[in-house]
PQR file of N, CA, C, O and H, with PARSE charges and radii, in Angstrom:
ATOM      1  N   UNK A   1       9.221 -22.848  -3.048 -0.4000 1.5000
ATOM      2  CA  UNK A   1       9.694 -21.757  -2.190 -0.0000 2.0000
ATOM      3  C   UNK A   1       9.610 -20.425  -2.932  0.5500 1.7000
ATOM      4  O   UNK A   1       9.447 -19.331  -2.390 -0.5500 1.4000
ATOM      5  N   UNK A   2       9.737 -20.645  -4.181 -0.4000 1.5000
ATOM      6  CA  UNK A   2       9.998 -19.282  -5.193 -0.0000 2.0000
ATOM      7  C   UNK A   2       8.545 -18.534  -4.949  0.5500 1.7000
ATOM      8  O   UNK A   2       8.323 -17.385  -4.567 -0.5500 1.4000
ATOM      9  H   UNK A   2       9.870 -21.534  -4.621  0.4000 1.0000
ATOM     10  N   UNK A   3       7.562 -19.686  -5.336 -0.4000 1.5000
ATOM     11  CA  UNK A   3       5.831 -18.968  -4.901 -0.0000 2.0000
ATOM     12  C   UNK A   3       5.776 -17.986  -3.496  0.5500 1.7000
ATOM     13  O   UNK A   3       5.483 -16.804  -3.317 -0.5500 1.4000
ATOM     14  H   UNK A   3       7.743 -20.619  -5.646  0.4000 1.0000
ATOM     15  N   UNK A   4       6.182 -19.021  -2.658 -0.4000 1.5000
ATOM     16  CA  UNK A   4       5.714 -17.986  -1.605 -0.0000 2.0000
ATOM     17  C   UNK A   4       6.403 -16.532  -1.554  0.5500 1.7000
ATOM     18  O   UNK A   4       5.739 -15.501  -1.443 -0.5500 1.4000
ATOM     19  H   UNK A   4       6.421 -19.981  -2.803  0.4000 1.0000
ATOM     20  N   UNK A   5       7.707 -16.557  -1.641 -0.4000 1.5000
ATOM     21  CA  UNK A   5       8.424 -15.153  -1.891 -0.0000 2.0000
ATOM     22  C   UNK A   5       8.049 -14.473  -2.761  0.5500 1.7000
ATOM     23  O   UNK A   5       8.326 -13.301  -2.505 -0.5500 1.4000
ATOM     24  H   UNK A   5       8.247 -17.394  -1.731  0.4000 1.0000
ATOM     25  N   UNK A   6       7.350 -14.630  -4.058 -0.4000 1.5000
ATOM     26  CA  UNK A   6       6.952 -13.500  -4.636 -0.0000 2.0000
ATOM     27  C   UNK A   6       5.800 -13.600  -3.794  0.5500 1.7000
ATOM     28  O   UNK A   6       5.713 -12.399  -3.539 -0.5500 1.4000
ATOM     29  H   UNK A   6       7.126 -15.582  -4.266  0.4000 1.0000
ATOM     30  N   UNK A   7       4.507 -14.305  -2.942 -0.4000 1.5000
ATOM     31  CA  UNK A   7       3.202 -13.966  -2.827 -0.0000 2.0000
ATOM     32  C   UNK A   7       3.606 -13.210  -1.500  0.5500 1.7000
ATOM     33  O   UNK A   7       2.665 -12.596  -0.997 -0.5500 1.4000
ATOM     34  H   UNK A   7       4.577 -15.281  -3.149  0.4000 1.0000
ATOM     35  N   UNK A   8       5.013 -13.114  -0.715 -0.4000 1.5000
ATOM     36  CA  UNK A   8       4.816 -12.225   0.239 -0.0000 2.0000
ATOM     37  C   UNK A   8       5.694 -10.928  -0.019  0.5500 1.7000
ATOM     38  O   UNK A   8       5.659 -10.030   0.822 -0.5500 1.4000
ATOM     39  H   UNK A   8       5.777 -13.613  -1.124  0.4000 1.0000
ATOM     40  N   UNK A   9       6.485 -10.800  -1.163 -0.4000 1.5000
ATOM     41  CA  UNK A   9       6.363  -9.684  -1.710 -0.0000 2.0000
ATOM     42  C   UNK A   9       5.643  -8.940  -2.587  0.5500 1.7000
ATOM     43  O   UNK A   9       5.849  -7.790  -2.974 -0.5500 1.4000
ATOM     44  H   UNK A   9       6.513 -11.529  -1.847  0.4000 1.0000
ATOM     45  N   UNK A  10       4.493  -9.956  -2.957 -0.4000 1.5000
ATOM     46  CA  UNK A  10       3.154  -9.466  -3.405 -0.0000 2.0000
ATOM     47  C   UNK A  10       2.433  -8.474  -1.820  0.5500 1.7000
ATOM     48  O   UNK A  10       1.805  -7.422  -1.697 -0.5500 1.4000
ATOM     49  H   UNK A  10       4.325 -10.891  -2.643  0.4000 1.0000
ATOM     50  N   UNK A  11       2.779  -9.159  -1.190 -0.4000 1.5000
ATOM     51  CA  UNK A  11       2.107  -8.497  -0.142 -0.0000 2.0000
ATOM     52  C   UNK A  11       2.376  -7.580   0.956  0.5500 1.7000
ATOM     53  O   UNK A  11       1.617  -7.099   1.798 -0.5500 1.4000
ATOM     54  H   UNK A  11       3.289 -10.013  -1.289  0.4000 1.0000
ATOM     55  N   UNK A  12       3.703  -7.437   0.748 -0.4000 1.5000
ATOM     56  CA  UNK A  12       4.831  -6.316   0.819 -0.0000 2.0000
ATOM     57  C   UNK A  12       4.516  -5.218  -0.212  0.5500 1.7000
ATOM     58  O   UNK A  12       4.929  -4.105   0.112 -0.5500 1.4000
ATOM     59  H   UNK A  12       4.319  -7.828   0.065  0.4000 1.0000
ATOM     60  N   UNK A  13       4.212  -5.258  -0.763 -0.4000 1.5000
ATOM     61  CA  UNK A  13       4.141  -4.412  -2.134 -0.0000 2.0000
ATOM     62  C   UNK A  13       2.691  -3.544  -2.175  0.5500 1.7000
ATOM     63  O   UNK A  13       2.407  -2.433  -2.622 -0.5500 1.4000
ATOM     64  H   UNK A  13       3.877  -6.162  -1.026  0.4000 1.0000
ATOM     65  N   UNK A  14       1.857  -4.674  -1.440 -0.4000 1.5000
ATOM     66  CA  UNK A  14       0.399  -3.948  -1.221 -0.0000 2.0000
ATOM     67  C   UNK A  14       0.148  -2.848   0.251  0.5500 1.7000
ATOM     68  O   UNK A  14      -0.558  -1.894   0.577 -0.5500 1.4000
ATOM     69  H   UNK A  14       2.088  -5.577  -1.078  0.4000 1.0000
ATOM     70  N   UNK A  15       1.304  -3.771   0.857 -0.4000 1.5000
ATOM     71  CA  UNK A  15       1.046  -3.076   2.512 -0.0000 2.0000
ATOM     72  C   UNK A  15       1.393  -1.596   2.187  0.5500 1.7000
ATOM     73  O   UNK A  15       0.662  -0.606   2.226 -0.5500 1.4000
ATOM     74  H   UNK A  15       1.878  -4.546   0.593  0.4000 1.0000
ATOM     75  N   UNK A  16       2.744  -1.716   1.846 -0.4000 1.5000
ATOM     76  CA  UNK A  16       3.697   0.194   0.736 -0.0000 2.0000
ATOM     77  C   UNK A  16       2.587   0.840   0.674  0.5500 1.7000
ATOM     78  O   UNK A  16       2.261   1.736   1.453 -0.5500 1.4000
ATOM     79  H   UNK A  16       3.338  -2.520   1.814  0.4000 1.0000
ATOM     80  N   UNK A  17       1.598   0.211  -0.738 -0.4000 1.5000
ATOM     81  CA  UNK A  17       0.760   1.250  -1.073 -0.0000 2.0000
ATOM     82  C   UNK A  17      -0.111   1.419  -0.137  0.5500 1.7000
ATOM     83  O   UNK A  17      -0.296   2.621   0.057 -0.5500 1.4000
ATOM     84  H   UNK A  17       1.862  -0.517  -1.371  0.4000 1.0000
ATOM     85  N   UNK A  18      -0.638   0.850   0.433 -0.4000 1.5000
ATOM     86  CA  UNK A  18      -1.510   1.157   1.561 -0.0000 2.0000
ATOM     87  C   UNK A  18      -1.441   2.443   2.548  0.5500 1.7000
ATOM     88  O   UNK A  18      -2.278   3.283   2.880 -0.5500 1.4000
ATOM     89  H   UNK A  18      -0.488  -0.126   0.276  0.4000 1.0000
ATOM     90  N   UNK A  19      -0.021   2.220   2.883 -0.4000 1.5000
ATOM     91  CA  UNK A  19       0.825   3.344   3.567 -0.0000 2.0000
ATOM     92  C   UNK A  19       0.632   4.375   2.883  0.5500 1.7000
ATOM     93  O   UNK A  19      -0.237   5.176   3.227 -0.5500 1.4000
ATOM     94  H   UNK A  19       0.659   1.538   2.613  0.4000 1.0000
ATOM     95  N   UNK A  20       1.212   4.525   2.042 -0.4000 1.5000
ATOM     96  CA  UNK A  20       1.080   5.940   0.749 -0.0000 2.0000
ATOM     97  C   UNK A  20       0.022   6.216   1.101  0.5500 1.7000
ATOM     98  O   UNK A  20      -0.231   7.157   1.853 -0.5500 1.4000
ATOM     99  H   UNK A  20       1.918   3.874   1.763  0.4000 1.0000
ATOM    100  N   UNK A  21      -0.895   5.339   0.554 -0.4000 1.5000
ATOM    101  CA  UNK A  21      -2.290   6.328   0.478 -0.0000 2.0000
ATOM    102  C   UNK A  21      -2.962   6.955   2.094  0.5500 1.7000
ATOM    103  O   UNK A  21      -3.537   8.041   2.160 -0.5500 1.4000
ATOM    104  H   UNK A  21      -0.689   4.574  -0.057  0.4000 1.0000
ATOM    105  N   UNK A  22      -2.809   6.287   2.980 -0.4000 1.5000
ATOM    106  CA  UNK A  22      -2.488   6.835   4.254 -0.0000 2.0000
ATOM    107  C   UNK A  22      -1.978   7.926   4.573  0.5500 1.7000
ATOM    108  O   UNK A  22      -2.573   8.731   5.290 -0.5500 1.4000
ATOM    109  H   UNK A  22      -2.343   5.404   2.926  0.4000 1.0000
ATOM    110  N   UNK A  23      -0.493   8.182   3.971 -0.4000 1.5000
ATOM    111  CA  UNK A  23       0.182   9.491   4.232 -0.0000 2.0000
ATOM    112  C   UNK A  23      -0.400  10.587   3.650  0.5500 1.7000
ATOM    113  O   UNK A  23      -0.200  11.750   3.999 -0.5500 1.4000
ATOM    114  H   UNK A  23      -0.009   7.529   3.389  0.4000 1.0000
ATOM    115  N   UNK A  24      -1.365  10.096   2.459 -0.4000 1.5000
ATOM    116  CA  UNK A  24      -1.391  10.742   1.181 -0.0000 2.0000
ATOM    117  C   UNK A  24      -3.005  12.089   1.707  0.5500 1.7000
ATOM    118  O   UNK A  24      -3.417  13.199   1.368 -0.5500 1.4000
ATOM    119  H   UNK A  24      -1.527   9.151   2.175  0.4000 1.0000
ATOM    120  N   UNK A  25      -3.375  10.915   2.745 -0.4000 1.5000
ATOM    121  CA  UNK A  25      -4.668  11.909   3.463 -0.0000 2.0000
ATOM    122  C   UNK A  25      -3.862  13.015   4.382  0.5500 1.7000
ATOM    123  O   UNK A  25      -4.738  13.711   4.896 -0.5500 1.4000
ATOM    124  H   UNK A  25      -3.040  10.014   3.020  0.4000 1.0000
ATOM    125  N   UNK A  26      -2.797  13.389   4.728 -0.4000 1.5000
ATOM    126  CA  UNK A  26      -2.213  14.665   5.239 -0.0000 2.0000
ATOM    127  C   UNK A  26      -2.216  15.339   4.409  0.5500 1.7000
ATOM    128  O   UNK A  26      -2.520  16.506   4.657 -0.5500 1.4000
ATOM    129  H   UNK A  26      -2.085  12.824   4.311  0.4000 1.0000
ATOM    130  N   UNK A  27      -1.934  15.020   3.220 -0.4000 1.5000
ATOM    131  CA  UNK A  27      -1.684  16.356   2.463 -0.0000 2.0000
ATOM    132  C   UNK A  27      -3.306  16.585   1.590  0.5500 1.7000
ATOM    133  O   UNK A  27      -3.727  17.699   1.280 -0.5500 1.4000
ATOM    134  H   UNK A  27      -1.688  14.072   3.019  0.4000 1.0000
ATOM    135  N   UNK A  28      -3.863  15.599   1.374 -0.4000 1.5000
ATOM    136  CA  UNK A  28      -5.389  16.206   0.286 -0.0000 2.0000
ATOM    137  C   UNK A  28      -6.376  16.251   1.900  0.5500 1.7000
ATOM    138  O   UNK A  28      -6.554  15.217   2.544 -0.5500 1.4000
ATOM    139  H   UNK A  28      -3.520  14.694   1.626  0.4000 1.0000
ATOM    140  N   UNK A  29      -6.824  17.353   2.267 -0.4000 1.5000
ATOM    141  CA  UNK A  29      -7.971  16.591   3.099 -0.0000 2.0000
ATOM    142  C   UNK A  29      -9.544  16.936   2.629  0.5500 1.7000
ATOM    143  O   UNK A  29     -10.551  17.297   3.236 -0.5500 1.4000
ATOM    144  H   UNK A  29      -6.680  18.193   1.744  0.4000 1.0000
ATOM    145  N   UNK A  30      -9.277  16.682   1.449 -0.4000 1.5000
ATOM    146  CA  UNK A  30     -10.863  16.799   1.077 -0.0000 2.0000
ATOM    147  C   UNK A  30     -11.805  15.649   0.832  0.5500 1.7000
ATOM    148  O   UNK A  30     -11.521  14.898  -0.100 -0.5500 1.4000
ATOM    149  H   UNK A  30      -8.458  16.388   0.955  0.4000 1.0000
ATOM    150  N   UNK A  31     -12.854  15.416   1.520 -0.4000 1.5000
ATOM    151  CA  UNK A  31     -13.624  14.462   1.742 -0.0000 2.0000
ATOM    152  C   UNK A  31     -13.839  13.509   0.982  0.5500 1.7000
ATOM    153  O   UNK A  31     -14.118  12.454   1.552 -0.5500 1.4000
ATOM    154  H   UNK A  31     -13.085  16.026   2.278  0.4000 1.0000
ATOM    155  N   UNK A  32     -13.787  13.490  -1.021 -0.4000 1.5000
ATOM    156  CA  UNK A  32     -13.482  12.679  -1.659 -0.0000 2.0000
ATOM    157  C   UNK A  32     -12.183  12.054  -1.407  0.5500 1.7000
ATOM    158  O   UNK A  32     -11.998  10.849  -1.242 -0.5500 1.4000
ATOM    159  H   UNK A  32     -13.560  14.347  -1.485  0.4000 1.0000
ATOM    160  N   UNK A  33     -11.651  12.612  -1.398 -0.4000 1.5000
ATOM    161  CA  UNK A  33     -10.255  11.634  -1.724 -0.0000 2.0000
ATOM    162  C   UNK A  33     -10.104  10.416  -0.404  0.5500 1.7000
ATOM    163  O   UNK A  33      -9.872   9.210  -0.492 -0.5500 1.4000
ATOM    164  H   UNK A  33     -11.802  13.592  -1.532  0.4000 1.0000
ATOM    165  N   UNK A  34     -10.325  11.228   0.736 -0.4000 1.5000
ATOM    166  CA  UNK A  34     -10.147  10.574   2.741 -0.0000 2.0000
ATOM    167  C   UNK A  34     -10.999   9.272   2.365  0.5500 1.7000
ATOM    168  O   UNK A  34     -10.557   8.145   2.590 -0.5500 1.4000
ATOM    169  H   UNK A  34     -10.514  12.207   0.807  0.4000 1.0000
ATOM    170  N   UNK A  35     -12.523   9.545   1.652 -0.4000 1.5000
ATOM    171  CA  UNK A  35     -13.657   8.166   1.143 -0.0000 2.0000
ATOM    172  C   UNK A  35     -13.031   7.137   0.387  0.5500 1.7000
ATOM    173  O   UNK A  35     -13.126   5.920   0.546 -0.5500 1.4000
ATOM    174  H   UNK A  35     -12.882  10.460   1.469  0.4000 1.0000
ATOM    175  N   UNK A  36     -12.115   8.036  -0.800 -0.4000 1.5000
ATOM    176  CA  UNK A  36     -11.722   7.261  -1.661 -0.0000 2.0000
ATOM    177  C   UNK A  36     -10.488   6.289  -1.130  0.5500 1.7000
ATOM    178  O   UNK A  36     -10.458   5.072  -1.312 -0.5500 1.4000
ATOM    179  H   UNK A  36     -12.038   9.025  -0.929  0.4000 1.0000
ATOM    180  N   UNK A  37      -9.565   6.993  -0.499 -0.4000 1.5000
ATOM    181  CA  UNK A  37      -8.688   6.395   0.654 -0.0000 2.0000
ATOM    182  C   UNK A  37      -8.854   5.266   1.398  0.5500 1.7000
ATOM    183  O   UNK A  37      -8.122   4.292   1.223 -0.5500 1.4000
ATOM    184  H   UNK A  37      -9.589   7.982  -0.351  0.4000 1.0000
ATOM    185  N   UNK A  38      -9.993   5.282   2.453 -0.4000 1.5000
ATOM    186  CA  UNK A  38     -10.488   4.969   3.173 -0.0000 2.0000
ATOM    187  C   UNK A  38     -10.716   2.875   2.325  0.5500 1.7000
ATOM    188  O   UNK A  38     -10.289   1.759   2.623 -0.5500 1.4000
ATOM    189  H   UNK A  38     -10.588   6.073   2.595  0.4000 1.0000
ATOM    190  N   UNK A  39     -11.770   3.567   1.057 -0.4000 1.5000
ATOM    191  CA  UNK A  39     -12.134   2.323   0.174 -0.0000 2.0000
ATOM    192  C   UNK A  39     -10.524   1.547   0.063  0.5500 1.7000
ATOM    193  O   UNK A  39     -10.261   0.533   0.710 -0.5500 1.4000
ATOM    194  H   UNK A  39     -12.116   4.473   0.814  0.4000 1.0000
ATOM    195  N   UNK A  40      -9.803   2.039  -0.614 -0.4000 1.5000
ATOM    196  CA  UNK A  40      -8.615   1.762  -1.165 -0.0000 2.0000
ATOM    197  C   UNK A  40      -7.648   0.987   0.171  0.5500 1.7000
ATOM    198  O   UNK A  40      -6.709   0.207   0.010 -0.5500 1.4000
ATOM    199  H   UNK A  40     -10.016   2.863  -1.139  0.4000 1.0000
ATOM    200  N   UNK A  41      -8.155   1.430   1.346 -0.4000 1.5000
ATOM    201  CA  UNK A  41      -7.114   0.842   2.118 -0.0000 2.0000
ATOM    202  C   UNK A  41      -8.114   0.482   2.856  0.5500 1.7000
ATOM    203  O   UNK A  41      -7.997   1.150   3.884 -0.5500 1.4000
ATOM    204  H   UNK A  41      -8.918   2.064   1.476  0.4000 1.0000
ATOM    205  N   UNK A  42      -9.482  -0.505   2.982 -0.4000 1.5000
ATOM    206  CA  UNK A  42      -9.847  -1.586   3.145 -0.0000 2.0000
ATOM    207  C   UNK A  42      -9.586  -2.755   1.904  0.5500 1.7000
ATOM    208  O   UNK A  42      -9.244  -3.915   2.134 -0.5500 1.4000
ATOM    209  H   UNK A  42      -9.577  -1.047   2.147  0.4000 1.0000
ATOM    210  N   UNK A  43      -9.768  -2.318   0.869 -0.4000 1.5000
ATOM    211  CA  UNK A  43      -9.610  -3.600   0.058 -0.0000 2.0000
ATOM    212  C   UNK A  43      -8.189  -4.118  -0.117  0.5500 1.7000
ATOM    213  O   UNK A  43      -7.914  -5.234  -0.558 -0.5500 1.4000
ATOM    214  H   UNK A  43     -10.045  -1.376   0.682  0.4000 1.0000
ATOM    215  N   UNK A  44      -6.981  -2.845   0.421 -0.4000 1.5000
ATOM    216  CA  UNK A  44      -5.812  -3.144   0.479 -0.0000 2.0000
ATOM    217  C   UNK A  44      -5.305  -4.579   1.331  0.5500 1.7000
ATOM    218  O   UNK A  44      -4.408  -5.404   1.156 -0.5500 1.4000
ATOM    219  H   UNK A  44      -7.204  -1.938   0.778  0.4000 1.0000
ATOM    220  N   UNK A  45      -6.352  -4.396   2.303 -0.4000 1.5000
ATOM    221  CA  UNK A  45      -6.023  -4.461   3.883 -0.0000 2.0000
ATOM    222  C   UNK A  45      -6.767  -6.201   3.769  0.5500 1.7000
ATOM    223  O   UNK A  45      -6.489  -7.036   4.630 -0.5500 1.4000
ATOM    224  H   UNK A  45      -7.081  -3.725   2.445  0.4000 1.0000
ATOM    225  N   UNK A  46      -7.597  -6.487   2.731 -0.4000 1.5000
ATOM    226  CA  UNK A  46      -8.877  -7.381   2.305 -0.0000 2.0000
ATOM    227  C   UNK A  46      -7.492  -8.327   1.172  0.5500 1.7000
ATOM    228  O   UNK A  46      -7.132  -9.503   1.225 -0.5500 1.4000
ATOM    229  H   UNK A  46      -7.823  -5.809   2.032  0.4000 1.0000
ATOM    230  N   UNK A  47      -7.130  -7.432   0.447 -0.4000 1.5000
ATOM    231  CA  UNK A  47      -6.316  -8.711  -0.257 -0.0000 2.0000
ATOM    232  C   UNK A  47      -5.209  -8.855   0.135  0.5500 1.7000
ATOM    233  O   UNK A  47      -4.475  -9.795  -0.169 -0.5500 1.4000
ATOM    234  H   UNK A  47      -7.422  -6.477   0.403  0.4000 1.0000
ATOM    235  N   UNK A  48      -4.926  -7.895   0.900 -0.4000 1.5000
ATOM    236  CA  UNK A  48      -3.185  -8.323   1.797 -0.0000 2.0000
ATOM    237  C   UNK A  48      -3.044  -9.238   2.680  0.5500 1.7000
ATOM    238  O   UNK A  48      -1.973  -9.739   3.023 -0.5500 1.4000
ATOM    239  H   UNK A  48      -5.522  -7.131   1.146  0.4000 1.0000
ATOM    240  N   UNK A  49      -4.763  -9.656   3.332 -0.4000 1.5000
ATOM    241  CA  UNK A  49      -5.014 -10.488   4.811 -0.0000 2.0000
ATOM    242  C   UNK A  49      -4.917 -11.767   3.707  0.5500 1.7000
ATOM    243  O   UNK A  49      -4.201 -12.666   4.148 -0.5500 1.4000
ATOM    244  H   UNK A  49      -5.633  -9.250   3.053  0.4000 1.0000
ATOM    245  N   UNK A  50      -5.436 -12.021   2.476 -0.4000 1.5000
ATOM    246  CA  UNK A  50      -5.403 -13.334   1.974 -0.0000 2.0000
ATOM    247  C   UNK A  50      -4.385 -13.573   1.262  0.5500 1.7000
ATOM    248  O   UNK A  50      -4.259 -14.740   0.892 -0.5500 1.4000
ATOM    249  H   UNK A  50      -6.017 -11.291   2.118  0.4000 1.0000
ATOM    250  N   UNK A  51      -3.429 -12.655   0.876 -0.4000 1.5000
ATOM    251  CA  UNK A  51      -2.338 -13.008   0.193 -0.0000 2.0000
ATOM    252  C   UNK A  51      -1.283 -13.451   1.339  0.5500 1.7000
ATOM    253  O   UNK A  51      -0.478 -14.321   1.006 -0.5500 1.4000
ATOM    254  H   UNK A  51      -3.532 -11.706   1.177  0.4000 1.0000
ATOM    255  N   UNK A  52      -1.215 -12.988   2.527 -0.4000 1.5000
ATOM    256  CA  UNK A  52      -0.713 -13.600   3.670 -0.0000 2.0000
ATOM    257  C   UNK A  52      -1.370 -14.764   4.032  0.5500 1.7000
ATOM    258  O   UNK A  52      -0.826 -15.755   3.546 -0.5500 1.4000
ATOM    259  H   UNK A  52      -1.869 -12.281   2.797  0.4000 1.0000
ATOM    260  N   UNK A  53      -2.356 -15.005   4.718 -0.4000 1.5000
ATOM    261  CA  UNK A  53      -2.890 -16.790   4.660 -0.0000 2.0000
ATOM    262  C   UNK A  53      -2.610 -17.765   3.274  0.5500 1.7000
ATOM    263  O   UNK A  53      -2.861 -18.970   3.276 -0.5500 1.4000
ATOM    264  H   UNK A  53      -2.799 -14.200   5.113  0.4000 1.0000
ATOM    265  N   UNK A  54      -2.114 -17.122   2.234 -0.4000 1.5000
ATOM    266  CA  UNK A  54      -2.173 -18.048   1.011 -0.0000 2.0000
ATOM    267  C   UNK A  54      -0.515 -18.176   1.407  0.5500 1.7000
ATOM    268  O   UNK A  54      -0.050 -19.313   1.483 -0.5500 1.4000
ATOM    269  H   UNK A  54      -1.909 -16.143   2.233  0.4000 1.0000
ATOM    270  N   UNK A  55       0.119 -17.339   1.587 -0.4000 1.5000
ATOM    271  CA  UNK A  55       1.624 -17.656   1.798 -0.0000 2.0000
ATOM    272  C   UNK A  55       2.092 -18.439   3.035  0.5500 1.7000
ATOM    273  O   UNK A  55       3.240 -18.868   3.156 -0.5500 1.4000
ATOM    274  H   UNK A  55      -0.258 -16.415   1.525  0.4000 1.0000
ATOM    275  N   UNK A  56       1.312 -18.561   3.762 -0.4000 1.5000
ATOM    276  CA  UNK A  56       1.256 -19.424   5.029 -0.0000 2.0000
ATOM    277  C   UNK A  56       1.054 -20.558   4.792  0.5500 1.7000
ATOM    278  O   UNK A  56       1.640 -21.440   5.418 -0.5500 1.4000
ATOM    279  H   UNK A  56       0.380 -18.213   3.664  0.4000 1.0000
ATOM    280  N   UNK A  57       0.213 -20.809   3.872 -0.4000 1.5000
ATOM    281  CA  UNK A  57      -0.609 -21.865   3.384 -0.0000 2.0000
ATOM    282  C   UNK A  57       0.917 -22.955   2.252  0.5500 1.7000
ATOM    283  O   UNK A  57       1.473 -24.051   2.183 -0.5500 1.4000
ATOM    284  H   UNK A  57      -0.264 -20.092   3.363  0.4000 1.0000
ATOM    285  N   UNK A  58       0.887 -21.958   1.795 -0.4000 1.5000
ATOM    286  CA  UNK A  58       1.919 -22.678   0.875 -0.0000 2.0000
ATOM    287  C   UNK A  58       3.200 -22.735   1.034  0.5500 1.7000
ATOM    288  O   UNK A  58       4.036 -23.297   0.326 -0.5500 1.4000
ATOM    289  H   UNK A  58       0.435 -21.068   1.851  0.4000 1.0000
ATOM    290  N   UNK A  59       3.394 -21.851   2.444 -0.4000 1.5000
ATOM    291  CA  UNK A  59       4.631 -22.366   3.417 -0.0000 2.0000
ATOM    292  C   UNK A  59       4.508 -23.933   4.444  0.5500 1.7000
ATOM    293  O   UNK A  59       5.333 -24.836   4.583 -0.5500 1.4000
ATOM    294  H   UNK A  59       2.716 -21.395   3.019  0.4000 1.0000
ATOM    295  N   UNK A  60       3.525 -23.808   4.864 -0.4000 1.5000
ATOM    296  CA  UNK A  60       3.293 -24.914   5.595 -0.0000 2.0000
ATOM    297  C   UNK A  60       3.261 -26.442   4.686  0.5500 1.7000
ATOM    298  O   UNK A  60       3.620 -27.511   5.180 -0.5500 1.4000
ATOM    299  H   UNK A  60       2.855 -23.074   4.751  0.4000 1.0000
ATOM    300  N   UNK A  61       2.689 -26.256   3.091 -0.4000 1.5000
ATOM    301  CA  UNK A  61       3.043 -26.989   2.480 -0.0000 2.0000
ATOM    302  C   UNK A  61       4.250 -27.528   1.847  0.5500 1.7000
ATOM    303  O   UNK A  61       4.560 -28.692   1.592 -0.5500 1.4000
ATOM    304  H   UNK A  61       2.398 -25.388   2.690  0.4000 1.0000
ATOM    305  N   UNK A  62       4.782 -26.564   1.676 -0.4000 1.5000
ATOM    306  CA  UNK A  62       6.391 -26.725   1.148 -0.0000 2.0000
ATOM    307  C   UNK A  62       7.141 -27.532   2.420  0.5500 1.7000
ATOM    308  O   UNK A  62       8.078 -28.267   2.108 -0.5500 1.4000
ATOM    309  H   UNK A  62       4.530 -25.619   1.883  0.4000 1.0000
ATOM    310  N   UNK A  63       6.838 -27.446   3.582 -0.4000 1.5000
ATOM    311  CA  UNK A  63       7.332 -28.208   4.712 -0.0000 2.0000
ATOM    312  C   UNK A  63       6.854 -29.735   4.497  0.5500 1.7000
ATOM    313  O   UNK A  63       7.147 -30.597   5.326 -0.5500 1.4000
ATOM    314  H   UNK A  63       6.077 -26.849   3.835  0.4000 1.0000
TER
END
């Protein structure tokens, strides 16, 4: 049980930053950073989708 709670506050923790960097395009709007953003919160979005199926995964097992 201990696994999955840290892997879904692993993934709590990724969604946050995700957000940030989201908010973070109101205030810079210059075209590097929105790209760099953009990257940063697909791969956010890429290891947050599997750190959630892995916690599912090892919820359904713990059952």
């Amino acid at each position: 049980m201990e696994k999955t709670i840290s892997v879904f506050l692993a993934f709590l923790i990724g969604f946050v930053f995700t957000m940030l960097q989201v908010g973070s395009d109101l205030d810079f709007l210059e075209l590097p950073v929105i790209i760099l953003n953009i990257i940063g919160l697909i791969i956010m979005v890429i290891f947050g989708g599997a750190l959630l199926i892995r916690a599912i995964q090892l919820l359904l097992k713990n059952d």
